[in-house]
C-alpha positions as CSV (number, residue, x, y, z in Angstrom):
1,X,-11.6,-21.0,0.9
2,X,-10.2,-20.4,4.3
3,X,-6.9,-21.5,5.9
4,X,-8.9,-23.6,8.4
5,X,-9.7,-25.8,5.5
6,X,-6.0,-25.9,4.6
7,X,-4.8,-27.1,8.1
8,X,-7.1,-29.7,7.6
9,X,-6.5,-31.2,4.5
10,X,-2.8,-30.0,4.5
11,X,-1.9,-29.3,7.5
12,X,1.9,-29.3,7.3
13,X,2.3,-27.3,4.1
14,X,4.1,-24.0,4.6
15,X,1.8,-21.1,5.3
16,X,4.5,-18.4,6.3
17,X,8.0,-18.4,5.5
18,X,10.4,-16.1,7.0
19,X,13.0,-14.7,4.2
20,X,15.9,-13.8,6.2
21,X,15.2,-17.0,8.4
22,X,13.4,-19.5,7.0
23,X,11.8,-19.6,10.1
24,X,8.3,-21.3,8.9
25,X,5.1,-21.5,10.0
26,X,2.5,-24.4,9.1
27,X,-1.4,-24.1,7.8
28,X,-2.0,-26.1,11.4
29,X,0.2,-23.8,12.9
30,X,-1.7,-20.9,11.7
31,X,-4.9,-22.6,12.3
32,X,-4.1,-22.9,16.0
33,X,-3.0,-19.7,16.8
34,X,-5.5,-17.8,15.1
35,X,-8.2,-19.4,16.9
36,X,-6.3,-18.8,20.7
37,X,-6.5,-15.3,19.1
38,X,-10.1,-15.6,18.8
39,X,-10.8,-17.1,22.1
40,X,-8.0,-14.6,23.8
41,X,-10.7,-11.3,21.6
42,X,-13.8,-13.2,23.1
43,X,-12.5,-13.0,26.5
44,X,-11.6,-9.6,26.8
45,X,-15.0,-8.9,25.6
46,X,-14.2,-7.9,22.1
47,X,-17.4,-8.6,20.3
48,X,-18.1,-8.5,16.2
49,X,-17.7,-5.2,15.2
50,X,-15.2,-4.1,17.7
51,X,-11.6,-3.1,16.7
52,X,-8.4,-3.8,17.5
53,X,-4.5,-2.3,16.0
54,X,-1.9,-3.8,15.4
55,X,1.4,-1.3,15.6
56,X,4.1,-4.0,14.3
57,X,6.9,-4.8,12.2
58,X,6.6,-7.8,9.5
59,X,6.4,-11.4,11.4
60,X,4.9,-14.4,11.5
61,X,2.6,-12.8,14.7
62,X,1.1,-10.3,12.1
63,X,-0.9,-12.5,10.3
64,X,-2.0,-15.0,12.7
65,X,-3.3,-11.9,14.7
66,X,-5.3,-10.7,11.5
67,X,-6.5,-14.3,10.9
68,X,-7.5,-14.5,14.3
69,X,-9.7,-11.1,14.1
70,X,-11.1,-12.2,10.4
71,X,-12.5,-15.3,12.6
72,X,-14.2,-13.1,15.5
73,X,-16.0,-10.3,13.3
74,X,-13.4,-7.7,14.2
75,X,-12.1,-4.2,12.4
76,X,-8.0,-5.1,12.0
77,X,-6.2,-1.7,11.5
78,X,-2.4,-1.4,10.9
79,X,-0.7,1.1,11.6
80,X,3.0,1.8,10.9
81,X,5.6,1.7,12.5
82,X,7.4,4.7,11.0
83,X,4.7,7.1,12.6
84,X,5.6,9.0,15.5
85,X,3.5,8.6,19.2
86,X,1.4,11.4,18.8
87,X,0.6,10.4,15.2
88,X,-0.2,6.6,16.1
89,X,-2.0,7.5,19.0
90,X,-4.5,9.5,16.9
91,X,-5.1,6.5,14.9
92,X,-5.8,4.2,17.7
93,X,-8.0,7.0,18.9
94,X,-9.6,7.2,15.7
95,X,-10.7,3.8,14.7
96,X,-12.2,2.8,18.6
97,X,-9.9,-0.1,18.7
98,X,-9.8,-1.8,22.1
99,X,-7.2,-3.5,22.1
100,X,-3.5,-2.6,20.8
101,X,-1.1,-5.7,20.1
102,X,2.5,-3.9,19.6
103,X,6.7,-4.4,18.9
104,X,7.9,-3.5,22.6
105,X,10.8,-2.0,20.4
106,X,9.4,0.7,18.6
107,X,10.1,4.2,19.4
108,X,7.0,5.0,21.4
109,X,5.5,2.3,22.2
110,X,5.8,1.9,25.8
111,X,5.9,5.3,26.1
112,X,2.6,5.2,25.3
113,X,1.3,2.9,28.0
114,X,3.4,4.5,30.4
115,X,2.4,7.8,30.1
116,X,-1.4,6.8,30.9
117,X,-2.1,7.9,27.3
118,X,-4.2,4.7,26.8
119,X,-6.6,6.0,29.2
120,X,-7.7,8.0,26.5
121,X,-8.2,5.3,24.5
122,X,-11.4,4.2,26.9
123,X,-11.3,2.3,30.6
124,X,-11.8,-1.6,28.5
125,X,-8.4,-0.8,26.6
126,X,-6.0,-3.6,26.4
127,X,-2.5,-3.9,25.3
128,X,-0.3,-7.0,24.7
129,X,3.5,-6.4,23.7
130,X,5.1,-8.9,20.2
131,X,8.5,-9.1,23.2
132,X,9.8,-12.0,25.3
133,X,10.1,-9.5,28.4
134,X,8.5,-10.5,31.4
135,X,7.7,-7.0,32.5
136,X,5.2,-6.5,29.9
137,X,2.2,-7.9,29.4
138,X,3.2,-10.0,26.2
139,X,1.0,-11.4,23.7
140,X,2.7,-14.4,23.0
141,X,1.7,-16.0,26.7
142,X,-1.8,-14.5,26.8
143,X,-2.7,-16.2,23.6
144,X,-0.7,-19.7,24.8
145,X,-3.1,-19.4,27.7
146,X,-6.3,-19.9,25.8
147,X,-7.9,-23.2,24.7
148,X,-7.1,-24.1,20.6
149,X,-10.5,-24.5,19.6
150,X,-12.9,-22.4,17.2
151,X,-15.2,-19.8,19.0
152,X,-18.8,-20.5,18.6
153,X,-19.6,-17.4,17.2
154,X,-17.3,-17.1,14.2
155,X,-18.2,-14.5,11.4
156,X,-16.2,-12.6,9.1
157,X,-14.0,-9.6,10.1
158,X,-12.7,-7.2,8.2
159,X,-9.5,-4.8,7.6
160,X,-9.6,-1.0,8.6
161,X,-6.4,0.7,7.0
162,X,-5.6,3.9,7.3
163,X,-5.0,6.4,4.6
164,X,-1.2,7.3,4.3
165,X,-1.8,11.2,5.5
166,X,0.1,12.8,2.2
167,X,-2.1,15.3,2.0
168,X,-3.4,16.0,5.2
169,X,-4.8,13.7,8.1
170,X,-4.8,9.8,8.3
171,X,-8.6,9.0,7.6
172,X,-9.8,5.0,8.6
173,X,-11.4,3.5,5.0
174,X,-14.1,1.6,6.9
175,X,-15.7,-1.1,4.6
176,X,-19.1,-2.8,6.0
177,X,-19.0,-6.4,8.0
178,X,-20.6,-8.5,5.6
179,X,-22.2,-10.7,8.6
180,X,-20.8,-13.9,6.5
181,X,-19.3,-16.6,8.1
182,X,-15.8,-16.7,9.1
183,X,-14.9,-19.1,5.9
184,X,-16.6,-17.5,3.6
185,X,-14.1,-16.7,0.4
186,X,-12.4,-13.3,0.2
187,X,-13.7,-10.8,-2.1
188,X,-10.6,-11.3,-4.1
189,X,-10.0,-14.7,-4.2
190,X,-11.5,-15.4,-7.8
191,X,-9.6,-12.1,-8.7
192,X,-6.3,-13.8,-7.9
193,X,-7.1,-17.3,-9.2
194,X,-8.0,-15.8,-12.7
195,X,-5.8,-12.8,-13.5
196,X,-2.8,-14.0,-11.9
197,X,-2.9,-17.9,-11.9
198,X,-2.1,-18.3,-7.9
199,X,-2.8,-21.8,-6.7
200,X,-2.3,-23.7,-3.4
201,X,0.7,-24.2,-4.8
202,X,2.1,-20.7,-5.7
203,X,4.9,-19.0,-3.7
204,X,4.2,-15.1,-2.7
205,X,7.0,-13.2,-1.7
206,X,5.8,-10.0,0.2
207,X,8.6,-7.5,-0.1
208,X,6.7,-4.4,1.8
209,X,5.1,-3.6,4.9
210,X,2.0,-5.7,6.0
211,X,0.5,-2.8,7.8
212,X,-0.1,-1.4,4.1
213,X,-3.5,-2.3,2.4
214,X,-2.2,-4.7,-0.5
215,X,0.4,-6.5,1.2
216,X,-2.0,-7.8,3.5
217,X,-4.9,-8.4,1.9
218,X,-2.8,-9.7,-1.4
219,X,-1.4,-12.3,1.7
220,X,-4.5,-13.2,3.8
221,X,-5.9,-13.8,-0.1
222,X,-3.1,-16.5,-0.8
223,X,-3.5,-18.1,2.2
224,X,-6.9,-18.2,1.5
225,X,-6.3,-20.1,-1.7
226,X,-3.5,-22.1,0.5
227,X,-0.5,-20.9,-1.1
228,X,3.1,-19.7,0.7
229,X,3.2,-16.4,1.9
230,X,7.4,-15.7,2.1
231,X,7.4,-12.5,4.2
232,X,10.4,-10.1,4.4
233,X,11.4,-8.2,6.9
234,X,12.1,-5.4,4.8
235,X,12.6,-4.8,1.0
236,X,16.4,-4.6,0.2
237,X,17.9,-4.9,-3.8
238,X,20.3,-7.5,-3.3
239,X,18.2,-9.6,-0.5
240,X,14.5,-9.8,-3.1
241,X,16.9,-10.9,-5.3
242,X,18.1,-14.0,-3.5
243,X,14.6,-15.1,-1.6
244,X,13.1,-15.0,-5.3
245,X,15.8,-17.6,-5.9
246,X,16.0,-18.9,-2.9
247,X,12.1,-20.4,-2.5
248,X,11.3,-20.1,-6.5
249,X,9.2,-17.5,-5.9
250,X,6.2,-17.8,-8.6
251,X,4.1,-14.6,-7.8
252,X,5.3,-11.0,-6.1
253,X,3.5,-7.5,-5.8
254,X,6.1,-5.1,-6.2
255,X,6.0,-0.4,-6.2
256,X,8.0,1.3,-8.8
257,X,10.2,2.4,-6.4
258,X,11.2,-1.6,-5.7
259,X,11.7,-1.3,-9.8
260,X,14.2,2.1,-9.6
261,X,16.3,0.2,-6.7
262,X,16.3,-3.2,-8.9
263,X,18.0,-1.2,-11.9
264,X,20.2,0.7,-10.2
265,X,21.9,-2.5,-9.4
266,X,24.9,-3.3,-11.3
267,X,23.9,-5.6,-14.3
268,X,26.2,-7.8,-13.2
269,X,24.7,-8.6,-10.7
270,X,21.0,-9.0,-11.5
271,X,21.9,-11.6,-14.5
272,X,23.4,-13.5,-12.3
273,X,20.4,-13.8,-10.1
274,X,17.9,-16.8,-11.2
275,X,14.6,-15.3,-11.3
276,X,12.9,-18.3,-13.4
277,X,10.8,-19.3,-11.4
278,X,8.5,-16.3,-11.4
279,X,5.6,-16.3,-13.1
280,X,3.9,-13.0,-12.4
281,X,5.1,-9.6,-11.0
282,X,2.3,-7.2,-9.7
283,X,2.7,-3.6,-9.2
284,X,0.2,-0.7,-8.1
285,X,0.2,2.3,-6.0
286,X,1.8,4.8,-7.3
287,X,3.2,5.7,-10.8
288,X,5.6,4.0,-12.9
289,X,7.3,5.5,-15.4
290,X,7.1,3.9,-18.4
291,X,11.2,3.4,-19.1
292,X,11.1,2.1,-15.7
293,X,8.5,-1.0,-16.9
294,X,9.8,-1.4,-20.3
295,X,13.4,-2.2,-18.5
296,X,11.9,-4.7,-16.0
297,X,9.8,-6.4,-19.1
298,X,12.9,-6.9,-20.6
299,X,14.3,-8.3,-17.8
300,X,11.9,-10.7,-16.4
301,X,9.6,-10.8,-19.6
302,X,6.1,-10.2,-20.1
303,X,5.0,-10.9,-16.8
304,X,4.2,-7.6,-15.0
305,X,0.8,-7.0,-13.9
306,X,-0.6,-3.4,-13.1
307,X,-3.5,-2.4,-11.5
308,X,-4.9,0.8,-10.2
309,X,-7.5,1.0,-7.4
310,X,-7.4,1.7,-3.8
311,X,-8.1,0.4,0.1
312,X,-11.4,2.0,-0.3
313,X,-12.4,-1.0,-2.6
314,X,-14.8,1.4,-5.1
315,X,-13.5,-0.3,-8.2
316,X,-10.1,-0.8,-10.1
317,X,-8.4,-1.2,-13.3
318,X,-6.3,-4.6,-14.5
319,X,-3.6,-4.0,-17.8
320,X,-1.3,-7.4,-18.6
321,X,1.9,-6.6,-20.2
322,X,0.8,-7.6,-23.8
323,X,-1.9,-4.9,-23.2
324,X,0.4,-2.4,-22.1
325,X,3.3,-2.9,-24.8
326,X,0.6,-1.6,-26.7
327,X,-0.9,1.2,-24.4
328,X,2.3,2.5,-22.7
329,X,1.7,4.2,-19.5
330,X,-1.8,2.6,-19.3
331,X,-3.5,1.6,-16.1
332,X,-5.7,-0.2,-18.1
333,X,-9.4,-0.8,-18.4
334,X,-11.9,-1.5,-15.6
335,X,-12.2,-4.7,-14.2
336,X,-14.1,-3.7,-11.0
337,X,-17.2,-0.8,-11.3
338,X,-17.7,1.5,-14.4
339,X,-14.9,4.0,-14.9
340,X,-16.1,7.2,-15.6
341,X,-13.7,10.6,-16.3
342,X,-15.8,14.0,-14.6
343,X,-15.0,17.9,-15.1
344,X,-15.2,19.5,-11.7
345,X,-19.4,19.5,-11.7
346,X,-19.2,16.1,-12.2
347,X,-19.9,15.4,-15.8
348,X,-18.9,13.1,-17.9
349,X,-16.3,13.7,-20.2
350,X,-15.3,12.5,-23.8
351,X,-12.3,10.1,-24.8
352,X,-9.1,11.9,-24.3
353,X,-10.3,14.8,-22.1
354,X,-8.5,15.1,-18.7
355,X,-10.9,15.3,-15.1
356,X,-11.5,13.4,-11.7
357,X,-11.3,9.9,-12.2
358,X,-14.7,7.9,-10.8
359,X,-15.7,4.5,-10.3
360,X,-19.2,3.4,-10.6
361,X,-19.7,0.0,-8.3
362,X,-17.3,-1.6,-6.2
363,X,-17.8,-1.1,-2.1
364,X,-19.9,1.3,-0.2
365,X,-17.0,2.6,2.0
366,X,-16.7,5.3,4.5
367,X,-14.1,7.2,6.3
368,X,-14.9,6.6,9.9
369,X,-15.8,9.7,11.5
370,X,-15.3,12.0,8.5
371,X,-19.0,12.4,7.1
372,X,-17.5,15.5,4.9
373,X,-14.7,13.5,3.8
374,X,-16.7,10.6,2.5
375,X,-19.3,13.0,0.5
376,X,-16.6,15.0,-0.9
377,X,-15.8,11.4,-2.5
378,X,-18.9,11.0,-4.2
379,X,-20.1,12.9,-8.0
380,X,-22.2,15.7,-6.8
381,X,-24.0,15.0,-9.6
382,X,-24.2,10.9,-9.6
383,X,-24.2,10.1,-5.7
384,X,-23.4,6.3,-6.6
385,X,-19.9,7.3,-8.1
386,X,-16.9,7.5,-5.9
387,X,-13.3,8.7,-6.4
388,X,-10.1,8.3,-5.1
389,X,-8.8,12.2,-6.2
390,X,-6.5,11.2,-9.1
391,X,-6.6,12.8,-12.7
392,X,-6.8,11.1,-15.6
393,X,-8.4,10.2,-19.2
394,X,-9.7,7.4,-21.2
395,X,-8.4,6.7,-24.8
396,X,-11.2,5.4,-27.7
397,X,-10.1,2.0,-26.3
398,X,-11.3,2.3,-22.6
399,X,-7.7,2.3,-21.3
400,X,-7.1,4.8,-18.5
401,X,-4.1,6.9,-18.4
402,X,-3.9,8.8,-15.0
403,X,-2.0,12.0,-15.1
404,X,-1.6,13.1,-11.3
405,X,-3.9,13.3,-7.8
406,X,-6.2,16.7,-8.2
407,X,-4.3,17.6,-4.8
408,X,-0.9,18.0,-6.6
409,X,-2.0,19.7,-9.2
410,X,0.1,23.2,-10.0
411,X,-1.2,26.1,-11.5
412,X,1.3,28.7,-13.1
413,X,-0.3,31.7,-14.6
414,X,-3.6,29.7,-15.1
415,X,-2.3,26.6,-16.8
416,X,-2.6,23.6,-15.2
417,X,0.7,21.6,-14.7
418,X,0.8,17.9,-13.1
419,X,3.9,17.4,-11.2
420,X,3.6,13.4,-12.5
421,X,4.6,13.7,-15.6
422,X,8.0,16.0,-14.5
423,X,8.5,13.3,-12.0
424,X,8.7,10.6,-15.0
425,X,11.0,12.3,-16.2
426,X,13.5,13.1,-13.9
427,X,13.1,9.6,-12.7
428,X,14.9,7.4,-15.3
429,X,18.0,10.1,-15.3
430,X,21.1,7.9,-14.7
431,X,22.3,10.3,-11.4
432,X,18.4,10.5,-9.9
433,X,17.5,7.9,-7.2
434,X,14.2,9.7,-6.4
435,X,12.1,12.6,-7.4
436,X,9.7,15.0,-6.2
437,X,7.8,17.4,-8.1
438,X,5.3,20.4,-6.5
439,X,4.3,24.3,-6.9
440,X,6.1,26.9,-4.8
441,X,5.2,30.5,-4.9
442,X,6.2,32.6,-7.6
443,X,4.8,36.5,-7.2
444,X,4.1,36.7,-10.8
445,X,2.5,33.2,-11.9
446,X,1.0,32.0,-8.6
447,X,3.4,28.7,-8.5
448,X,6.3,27.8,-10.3
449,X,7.6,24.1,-10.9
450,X,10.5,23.1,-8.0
451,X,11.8,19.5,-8.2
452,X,13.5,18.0,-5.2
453,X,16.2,15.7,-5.7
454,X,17.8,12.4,-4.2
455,X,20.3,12.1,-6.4
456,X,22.2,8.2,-6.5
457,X,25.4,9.5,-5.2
458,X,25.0,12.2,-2.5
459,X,28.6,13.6,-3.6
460,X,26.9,14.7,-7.0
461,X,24.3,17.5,-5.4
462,X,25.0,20.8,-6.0
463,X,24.9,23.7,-9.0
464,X,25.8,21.4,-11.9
465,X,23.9,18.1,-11.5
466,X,20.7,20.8,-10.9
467,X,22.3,22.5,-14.5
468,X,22.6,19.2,-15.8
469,X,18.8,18.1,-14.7
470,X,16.9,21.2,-16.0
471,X,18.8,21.1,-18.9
472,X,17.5,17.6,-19.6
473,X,13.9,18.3,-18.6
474,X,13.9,21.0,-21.5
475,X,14.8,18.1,-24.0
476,X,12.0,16.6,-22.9
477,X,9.3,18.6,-22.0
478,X,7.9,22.2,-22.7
479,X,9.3,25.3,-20.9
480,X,6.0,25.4,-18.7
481,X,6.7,22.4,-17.1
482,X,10.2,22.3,-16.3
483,X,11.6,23.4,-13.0
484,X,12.3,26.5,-12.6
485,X,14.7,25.7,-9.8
486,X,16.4,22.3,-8.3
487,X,17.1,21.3,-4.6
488,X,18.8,18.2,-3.1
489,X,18.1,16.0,-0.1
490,X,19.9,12.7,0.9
491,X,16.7,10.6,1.0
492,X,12.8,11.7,0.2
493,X,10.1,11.2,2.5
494,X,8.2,7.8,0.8
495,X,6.5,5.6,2.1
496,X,7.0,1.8,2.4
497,X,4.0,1.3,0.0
498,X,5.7,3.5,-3.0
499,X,3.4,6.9,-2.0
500,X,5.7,10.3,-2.0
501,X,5.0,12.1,1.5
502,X,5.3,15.5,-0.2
503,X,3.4,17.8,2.4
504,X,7.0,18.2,4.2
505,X,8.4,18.6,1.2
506,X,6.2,21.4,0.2
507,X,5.8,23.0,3.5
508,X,9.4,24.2,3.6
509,X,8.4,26.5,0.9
510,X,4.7,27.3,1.6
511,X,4.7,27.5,5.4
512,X,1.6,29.8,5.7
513,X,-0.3,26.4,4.2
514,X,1.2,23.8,6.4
């Protein structure tokens, strides 16, 4: 499946729908301007393998650029637009891409040509600017320049994300070009048709960034299958809550943070919101908490759908609802690779024992230009498995329970505490909007437990809601793992895709590790 079949056979049918707008854009639509994209690659000289970035906020533009590189054997990367110059730079840099397409009003941007920075970049750098002004060299006319039909020499592209940088540097997951033709069927096509019923005629509403790995591949895969892709410009409460209604939205891939905003709504207000007409709600990428589900099972039913995996494609897990009313706080069991739970030499360990979680099967990725990086991924002791640095355990059932990523791990007088499980929590409190969990010295112990704070009403900080808070975590947890000590800040730094940015965080406190 391919959306150049769609535009054939249905060639009027919605293939991107603006929320805010309605503003729409047709299979034949997409069909044309993805192959003026191709034609526009091939005559710059872009050849299959090359790479191009796209530095963008959600539009229709987005995905009929990806399209267009899919169809010309190109590396996509997207890169967000919250990063600063110096930090997209680096990433353009990175991943060789020869050609940047970018929003003319993002902090940076033209900054970026105009300082004669892209001549770093190498002398067959293009850019094209997503802006109506004539002084730039705009995308929009250098595509409507170039003939409508398919390039001769169509074959499959493929998507080059970046890793989020929480822990360090952003690192290029670089899967291989499979050399197929252009039309050949996603890798996750049959994935979507059977665990989560989409059809041509299912409605996707993409509440987060497309420059994140599952919004656009969880996209391109619908149009693939020839469903509507309803794309928002960004996720609000209120708005998700009228485009669900709005277009009968059947199918959405949500982050628990999404969840946490839903249900701080009044309740008012979300029972008066007609959310029939979905059918299944997918989340991933970071934790939920497992209050957090129950509440939106209640609310919308048994339809949530979890999985855990990541860009690098080296496996995943799949849990239903049904599955995880049974095995709360599950991730479930492997549907892609063999899941295997390691100690630190890379053995296996029993049912129930915590260590590195690792996937047998899946892709044979890289992180472009990190060759210590990608080995540091693999068991030292079985080469063929890969991990993603989480922690975790099965149960006697197969189920995997993850418990925190190895990086965040803290260790106070020798014990082993995973900031996670604090973070749960602190997280369903009724006067916590967000929550963040990590080791700060302590002379004695090594670390001690600090919790940062964004509490739902800023006029709440101070001495007794941080009383109030660590006074809770003792009824819940044991003295190890509570917080020694509370701090507030108006908003935390996560990312668009649910992923706490906690190196800032931490830095404040450890500025010798920075």
């Amino acid at each position: 499946m391919h959306p150049s079949i769609h535009a054939r056979e249905r060639p009027n049918a919605a293939a991107i729908i603006m929320a805010e707008t309605g503003a729409t854009t047709t299979y034949a639509e997409l069909e044309q301007r993805s192959n003026q994209g191709a034609q526009l690659f091939r005559q710059l000289g872009l050849k299959p393998g090359d790479g191009i970035a796209l530095w963008m906020r959600n539009c229709p533009e987005f995905l009929q650029i990806c399209w267009a590189a899919q169809r010309s054997g190109l590396y996509f990367t997207p890169i967000s637009t919250h990063l600063t110059l110096a930090e997209a730079a680096y990433i353009i840099k990175d991943s060789g891409a020869r050609l940047l397409i970018a929003a003319a009003e993002l902090a940076g941007v033209q900054e970026l040509i105009a300082s004669g920075a892209a001549a770093e970049f190498g002398p067959d750098f293009h850019c094209y600017f997503d802006t109506d002004e004539a002084s730039l060299p705009r995308w929009s006319e250098a595509v409507a320049a170039q003939p409508s039909a398919r390039i001769n020499d169509e074959t499959a592209g493929q998507y080059m994300v970046y890793s989020s940088g929480t822990t360090g540097k952003p690192k290029g997951v670089q899967l291989p070009l499979s050399g197929a033709p252009a039309d050949q069927p996603l890798p996750f096509v049959a994935m979507q048709r059977e665990q989560y019923g989409v059809s041509e005629n299912s409605i996707y509403l993409s509440p987060a960034p497309l420059y994140h790995a599952a919004p656009l591949v969880f996209s391109m895969t619908m149009q693939s299958i020839g469903g509507c892709v309803v794309i928002c410009e960004k996720f609000e409460p209120e708005a998700l809550l009228g485009a669900i209604e709005r277009f009968k939205v059947t199918h959405i891939q949500m982050v628990p943070t999404m969840f946490v905003r839903l249900l701080k709504l009044p309740e008012e207000r979300r029972r008066d919101v007609d959310c029939s007409s979905l059918e299944c709600v997918i989340h991933a990428a970071a934790p939920c908490p497992v209050p957090i589900k129950q509440q939106m099972i209640d609310w919308w039913g048994p339809i949530l759908c979890e999985y855990y995996g990541g860009s690098e494609g080296n496996g995943a897990t799949y849990i239903t609802s049904a599955e995880w009313l049974r095995k709360p706080g599950s991730v479930g069991r492997a549907q892609w690779g063999i899941l295997h739970i390691c100690d630190e030499e890379g053995e296996p360990l029993p049912a129930g024992e915590q260590g590195v979680v690792y996937f047998e099967g899946g892709f044979d990725f890289k992180y472009k230009n990190d060759d210590a990086k990608t080995r540091d991924a693999r068991n030292p002791k079985h080469p063929g498995w890969s991990t993603l640095g989480d922690i975790g355990y099965l149960d006697e059932d197969g189920y995997l329970f993850l418990t925190d990523r190895k990086s965040f791990m803290i260790i106070s007088g020798g014990v082993n505490i995973y900031p996670q499980e604090i973070e749960n929590v602190l997280a369903v409190h009724p006067k916590v909007m967000d929550v963040a969990v990590f080791g700060v010295p302590n002379p004695e112990f090594g670390e001690e437990v600090k919790a940062v704070v964004q509490p739902l009403h800023w006029a709440d900080a101070g001495d007794e809601l941080a009383a109030e808070l660590m006074a809770y975590c003792r009824t819940q947890l044991s003295a190890v793992k509570c917080p020694r000590s509370i701090d507030f800040d108006a908003a935390l730094p996560r990312m668009d895709n649910g992923k706490l940015y906690k190196k800032p965080l931490r830095d404040r406190y450890w500025p010798a590790k920075g």
